[in-house]
KOLKEDO-112799 format. One record per residue (C-alpha): y, x, z; residue number from 1. Coordinates in Angstrom, 1 decimal, always signed. Example, Ala and Ser with C-alpha at 12.3 -4.5 7.8 and 13.67 -1.06 7.14 Angstrom:
BEGIN
ATOM      y      x      z resi
ATOM   -4.5  +12.3   +7.8    1
ATOM   -1.1  +13.7   +7.1    2
***
This chain:
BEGIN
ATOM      y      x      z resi
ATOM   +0.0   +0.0   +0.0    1
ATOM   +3.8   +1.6   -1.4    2
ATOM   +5.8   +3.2   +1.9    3
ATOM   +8.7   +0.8   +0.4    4
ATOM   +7.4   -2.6   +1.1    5
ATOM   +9.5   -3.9   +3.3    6
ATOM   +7.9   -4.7   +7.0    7
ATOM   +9.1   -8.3   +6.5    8
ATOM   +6.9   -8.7   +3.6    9
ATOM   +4.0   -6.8   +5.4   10
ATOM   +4.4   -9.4   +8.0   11
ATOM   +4.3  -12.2   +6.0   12
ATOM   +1.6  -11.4   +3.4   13
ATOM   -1.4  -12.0   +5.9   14
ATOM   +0.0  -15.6   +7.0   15
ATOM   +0.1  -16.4   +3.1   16
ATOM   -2.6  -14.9   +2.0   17
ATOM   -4.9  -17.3   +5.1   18
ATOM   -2.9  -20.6   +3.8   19
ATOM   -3.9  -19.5   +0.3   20
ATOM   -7.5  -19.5   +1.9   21
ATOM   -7.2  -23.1   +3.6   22
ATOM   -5.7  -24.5   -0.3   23
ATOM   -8.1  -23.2   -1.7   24
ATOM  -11.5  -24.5   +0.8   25
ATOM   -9.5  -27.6   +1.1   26
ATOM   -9.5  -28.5   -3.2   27
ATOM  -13.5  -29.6   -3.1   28
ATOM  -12.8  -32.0   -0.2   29
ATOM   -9.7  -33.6   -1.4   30
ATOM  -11.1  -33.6   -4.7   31
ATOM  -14.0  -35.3   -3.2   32
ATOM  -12.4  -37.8   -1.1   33
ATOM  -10.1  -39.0   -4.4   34
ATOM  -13.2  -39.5   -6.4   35
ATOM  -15.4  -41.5   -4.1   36
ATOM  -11.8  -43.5   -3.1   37
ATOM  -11.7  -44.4   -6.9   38
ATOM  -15.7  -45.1   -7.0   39
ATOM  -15.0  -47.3   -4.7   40
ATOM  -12.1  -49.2   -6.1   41
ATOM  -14.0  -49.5   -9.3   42
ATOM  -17.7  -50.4   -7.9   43
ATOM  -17.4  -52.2   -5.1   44
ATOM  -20.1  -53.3   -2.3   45
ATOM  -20.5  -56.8   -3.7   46
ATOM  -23.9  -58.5   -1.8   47
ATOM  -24.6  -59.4   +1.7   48
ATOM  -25.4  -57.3   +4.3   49
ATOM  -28.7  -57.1   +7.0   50
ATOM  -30.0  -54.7  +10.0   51
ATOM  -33.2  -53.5   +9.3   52
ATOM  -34.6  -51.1  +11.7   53
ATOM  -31.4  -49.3  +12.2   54
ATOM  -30.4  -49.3   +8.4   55
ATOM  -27.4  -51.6   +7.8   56
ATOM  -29.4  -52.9   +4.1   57
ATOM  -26.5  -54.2   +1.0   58
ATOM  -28.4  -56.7   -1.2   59
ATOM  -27.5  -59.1   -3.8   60
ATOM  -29.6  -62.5   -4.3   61
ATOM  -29.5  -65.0   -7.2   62
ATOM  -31.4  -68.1   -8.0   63
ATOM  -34.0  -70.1   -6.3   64
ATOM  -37.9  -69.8   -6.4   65
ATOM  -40.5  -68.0   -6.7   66
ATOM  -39.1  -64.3   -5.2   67
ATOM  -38.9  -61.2   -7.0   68
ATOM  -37.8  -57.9   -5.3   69
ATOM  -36.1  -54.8   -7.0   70
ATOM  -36.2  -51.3   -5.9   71
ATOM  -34.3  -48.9   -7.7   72
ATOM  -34.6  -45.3   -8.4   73
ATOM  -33.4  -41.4   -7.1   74
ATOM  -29.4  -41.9   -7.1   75
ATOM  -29.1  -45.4   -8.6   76
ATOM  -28.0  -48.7   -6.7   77
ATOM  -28.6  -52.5   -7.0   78
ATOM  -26.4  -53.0  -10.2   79
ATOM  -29.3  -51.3  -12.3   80
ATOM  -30.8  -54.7  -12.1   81
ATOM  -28.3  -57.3  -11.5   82
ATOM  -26.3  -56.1  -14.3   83
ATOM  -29.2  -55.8  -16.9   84
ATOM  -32.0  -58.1  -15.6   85
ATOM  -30.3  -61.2  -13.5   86
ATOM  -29.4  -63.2  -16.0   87
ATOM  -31.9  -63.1  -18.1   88
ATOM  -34.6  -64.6  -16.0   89
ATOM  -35.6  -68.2  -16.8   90
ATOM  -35.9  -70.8  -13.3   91
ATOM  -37.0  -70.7  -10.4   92
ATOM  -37.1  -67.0   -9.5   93
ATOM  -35.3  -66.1   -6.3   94
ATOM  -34.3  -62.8   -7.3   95
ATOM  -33.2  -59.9   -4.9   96
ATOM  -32.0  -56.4   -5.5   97
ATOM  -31.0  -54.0   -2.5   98
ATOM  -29.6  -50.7   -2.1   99
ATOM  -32.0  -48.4   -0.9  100
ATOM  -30.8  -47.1   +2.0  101
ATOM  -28.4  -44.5   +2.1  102
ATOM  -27.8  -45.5   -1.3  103
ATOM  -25.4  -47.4   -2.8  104
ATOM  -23.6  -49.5   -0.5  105
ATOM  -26.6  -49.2   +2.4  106
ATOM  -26.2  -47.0   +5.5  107
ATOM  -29.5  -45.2   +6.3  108
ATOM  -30.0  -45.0  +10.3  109
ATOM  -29.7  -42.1  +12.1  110
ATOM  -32.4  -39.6  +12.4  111
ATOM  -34.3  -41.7   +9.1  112
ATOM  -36.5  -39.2   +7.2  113
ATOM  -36.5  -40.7   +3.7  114
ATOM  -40.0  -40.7   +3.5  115
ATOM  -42.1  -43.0   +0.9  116
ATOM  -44.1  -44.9   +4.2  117
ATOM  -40.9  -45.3   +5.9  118
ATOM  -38.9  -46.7   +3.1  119
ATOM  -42.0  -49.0   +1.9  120
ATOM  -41.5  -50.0   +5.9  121
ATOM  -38.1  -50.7   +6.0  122
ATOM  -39.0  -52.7   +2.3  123
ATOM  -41.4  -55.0   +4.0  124
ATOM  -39.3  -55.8   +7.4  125
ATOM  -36.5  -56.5   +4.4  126
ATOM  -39.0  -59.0   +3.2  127
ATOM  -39.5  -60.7   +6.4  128
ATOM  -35.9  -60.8   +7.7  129
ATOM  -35.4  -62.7   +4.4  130
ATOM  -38.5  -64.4   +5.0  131
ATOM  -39.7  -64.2   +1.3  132
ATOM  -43.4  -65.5   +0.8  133
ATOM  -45.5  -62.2   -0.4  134
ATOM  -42.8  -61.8   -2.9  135
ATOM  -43.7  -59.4   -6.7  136
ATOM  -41.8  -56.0   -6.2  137
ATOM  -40.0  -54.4   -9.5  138
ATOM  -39.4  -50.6   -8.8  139
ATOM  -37.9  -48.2  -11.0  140
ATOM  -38.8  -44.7  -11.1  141
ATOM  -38.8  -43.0   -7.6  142
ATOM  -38.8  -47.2   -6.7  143
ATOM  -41.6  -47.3   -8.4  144
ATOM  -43.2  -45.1   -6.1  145
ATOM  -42.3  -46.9   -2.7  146
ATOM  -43.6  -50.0   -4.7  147
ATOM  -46.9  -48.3   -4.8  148
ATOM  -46.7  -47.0   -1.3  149
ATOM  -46.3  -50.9   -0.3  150
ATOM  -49.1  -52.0   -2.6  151
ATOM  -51.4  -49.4   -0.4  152
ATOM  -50.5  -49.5   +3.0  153
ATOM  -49.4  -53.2   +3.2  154
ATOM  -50.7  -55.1   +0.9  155
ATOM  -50.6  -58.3   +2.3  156
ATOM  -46.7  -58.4   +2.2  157
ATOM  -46.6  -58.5   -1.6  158
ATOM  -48.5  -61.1   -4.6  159
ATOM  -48.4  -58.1   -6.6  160
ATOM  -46.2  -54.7   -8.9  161
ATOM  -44.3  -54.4  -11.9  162
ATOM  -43.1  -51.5  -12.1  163
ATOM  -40.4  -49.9  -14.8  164
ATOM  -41.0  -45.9  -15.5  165
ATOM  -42.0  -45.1  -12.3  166
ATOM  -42.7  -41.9  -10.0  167
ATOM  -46.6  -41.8   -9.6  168
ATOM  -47.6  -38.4   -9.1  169
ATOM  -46.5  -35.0   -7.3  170
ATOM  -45.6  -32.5  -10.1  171
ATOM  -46.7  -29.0   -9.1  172
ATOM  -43.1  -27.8  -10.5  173
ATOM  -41.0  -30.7   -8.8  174
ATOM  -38.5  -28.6   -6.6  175
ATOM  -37.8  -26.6   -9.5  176
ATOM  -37.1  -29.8  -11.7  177
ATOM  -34.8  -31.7   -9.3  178
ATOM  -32.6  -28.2   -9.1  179
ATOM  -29.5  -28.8   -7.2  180
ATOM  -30.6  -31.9   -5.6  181
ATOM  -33.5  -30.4   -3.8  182
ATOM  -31.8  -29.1   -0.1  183
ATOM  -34.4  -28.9   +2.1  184
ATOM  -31.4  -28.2   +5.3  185
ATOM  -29.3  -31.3   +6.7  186
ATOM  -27.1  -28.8   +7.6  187
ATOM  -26.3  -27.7   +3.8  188
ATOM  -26.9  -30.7   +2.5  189
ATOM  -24.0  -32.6   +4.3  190
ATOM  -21.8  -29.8   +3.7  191
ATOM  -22.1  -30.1   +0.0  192
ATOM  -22.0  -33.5   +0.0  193
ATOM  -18.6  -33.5   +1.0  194
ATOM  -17.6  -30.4   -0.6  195
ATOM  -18.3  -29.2   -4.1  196
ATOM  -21.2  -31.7   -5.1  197
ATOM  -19.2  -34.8   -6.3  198
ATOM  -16.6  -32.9   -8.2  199
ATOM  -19.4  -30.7   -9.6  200
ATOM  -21.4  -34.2  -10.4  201
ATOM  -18.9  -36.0  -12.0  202
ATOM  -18.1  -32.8  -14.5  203
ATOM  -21.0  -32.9  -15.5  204
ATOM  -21.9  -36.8  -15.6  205
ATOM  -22.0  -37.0  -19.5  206
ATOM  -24.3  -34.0  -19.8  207
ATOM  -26.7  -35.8  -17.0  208
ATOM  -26.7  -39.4  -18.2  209
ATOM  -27.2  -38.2  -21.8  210
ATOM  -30.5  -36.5  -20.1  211
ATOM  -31.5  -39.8  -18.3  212
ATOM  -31.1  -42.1  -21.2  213
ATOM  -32.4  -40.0  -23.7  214
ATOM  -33.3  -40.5  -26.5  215
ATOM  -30.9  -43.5  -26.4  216
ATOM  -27.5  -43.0  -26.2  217
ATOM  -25.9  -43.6  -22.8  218
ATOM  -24.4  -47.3  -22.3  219
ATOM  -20.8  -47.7  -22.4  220
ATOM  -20.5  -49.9  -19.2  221
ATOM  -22.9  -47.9  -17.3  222
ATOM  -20.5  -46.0  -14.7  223
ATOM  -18.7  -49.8  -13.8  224
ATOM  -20.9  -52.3  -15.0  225
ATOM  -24.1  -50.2  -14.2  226
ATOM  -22.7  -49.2  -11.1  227
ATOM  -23.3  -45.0  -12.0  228
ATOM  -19.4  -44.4   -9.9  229
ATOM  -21.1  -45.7   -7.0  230
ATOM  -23.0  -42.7   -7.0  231
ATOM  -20.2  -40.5   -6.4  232
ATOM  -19.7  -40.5   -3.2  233
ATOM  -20.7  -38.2   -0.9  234
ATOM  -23.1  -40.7   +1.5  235
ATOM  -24.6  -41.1   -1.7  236
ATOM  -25.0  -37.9   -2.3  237
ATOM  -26.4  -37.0   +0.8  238
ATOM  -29.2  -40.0   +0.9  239
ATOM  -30.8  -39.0   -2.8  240
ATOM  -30.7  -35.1   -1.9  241
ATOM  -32.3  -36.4   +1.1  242
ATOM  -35.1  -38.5   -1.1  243
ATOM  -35.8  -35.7   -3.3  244
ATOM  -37.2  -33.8   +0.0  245
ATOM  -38.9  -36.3   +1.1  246
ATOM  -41.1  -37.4   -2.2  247
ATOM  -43.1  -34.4   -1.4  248
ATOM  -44.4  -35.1   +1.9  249
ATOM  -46.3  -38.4   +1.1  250
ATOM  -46.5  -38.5   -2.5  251
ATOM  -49.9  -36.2   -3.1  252
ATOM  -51.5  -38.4   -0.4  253
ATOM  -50.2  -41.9   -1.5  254
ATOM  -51.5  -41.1   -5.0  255
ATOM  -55.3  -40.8   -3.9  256
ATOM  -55.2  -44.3   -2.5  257
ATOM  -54.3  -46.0   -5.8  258
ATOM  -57.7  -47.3   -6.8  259
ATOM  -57.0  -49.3   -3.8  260
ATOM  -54.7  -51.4   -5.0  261
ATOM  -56.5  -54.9   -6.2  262
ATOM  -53.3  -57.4   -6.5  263
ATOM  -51.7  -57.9   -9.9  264
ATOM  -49.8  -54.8  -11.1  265
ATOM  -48.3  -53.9  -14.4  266
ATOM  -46.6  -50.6  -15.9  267
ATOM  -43.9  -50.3  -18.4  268
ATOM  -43.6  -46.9  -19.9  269
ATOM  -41.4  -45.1  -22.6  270
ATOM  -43.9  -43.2  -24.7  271
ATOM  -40.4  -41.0  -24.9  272
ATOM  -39.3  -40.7  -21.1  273
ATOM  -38.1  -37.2  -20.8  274
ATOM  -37.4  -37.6  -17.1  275
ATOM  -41.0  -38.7  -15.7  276
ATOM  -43.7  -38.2  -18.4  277
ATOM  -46.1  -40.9  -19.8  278
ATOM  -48.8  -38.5  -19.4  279
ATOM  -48.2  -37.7  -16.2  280
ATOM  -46.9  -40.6  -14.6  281
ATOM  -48.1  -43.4  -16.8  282
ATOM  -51.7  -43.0  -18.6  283
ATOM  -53.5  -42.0  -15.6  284
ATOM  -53.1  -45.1  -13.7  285
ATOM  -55.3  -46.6  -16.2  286
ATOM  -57.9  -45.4  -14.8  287
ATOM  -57.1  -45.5  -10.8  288
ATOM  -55.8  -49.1  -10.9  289
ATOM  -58.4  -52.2  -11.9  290
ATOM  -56.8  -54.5  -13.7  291
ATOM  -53.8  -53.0  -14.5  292
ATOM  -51.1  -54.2  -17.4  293
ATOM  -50.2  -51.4  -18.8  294
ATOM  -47.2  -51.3  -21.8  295
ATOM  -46.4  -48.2  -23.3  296
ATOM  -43.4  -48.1  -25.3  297
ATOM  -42.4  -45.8  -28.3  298
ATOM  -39.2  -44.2  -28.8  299
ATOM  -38.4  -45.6  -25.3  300
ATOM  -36.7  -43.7  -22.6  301
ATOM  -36.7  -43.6  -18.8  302
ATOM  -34.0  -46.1  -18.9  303
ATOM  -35.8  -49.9  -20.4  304
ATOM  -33.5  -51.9  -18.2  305
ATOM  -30.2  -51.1  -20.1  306
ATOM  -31.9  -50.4  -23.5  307
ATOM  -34.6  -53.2  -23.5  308
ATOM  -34.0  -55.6  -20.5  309
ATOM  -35.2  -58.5  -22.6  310
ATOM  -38.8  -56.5  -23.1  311
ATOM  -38.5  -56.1  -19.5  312
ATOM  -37.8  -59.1  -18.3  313
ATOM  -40.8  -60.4  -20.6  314
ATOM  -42.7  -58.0  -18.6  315
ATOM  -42.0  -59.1  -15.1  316
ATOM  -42.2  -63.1  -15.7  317
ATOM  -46.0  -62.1  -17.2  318
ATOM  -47.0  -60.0  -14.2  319
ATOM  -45.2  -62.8  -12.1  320
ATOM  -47.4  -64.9  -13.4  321
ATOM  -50.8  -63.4  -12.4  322
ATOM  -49.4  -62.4   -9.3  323
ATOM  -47.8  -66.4   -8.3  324
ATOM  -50.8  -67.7   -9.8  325
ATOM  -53.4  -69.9   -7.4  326
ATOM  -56.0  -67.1   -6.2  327
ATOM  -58.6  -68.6   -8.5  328
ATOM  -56.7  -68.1  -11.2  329
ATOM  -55.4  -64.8  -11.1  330
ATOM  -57.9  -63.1  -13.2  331
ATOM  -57.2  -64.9  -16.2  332
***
């Protein structure tokens, strides 16, 4: 440092250059705390609310009816069905979407795990606070998998499965493929959820949606409409970090129980889902699951809600109907 810097500026330099410091930690969290203040300006919590062991559970209803439940998938929210399937239904369905919980709009109690057997428990007490008659369960991808998870340890809550692209098996490489997400410490976890995570995930939105949908081409509507800014918040965040953890305790062990399963089920698959593959997730259930409707789909991706919701609604009415249907009728 020059002999003829003045002592004042010596002085002052260290005081600047820690405020620089502070400005420059504090960008992330402001940056954060705008985004998930506009996310939730433009996506708003729009269902009911209910305690379920310790989880405070957002849901949206419709209709009257025989009752269908939706679960969605890693990082989505309720308005993956109610914006693409709800009103396409025909009578009498009592139809039911909720935010898993920590996701969307639903606040996951303290000291929860994520784990598929407590989610699929917090799923059935759902069904009996609402008290829904054995009720079909729709899941979507990693819902998909808490829909089995019901289907094997409590069967007699549920007529019977449909489920949409959905997580059935543990990939050997899984940590490596959900990158980012996968933050095994709390700790960490929260810390980038209210730091650099959201900024950093809605940079890069276009890049992952593009992924997701592929091959279609993303929807237009899907950040409002589809309810994708919900997902950038840093609860959110935090909960599907938190899931992606969590699919890898129960998953490997889940999956040997499928042949198990005895009440109606059916499977829609994209032959072209580049997120969870056919062969891998899909195919195999053939032979693990007696009975089973399976659809396979070409040129279809991991998203058939958005991109074929009348296919899929034609889907779930026909596995509701085998699944409603009096008990001496259901294997016709």
């Amino acid at each position: 440092m020059s002999k003829n810097m003045p002592v004042s500026i010596l002085l002052w330099l260290p005081g600047a250059l820690f405020l620089l410091a502070l400005v420059v930690a504090a960008y992330p969290v402001l940056a954060t705390l705008r985004i998930a203040a506009k996310a939730e300006r433009l996506v708003p919590a729009s269902g009911k609310f209910i305690e379920i062991d310790g989880n405070r559970i957002h849901y949206f209803e419709m209709g009257e009816g025989r009752p269908i439940v939706f679960l969605h998938g890693l990082g989505a929210q309720l308005h993956q069905f109610r914006h693409t399937l709800f009103g396409r239904f025909g009578p009498n369905y009592r139809l039911i979407a909720l935010d898993r919980p920590g996701s969307g709009y639903s606040v996951r109690a303290r000291g929860a795990s994520g784990r598929l057997p407590e989610q699929a428990e917090i799923v059935r007490h759902f069904i009996e606070a609402l008290g829904l008659q054995k009720p079909l369960i729709v899941g979507h991808s990693l819902g998909g998998a808490i829909a089995l998870t019901l289907a094997v340890e409590h069967p007699g809550a549920v007529s019977g499965i449909a489920l949409l692209a959905p997580l059935t098996h543990l990939e050997p490489d899984a940590r490596e493929k959900f990158g980012p997400l996968y933050i095994q410490s709390p700790l960490r976890r929260r810390i980038m959820a209210h730091t650099v995570a959201i900024p950093a995930a809605l940079r890069y939105a276009e890049r992952t949606l593009a992924f997701i949908f592929a091959p279609q081409a993303t929807l237009a509507d899907y950040m409002v409409e589809g309810g994708g800014w919900c997902g950038l918040r840093p609860s959110h965040f935090y909960a599907t970090s938190t899931d992606v953890v969590a699919i890898e305790h129960d998953l490997g062990r889940i999956e040997q129980r499928y042949r198990e399963i005895i009440m109606p089920a059916g499977i829609l698959f994209g032959a072209s889902d580049v997120v969870l593959g056919i062969d891998i997730h899909g195919w195999p259930l053939m032979e693990k699951i007696s009975g089973l409707d399976f659809e396979p789909v070409e040129g279809l991706g991991h998203m058939p809600q958005f991109v074929g919701p009348e296919r899929v609604v034609a889907f779930i009415e026909r596995i509701a109907d085998r699944a409603f249907a009096p008990k001496s009728d259901t294997s016709s």
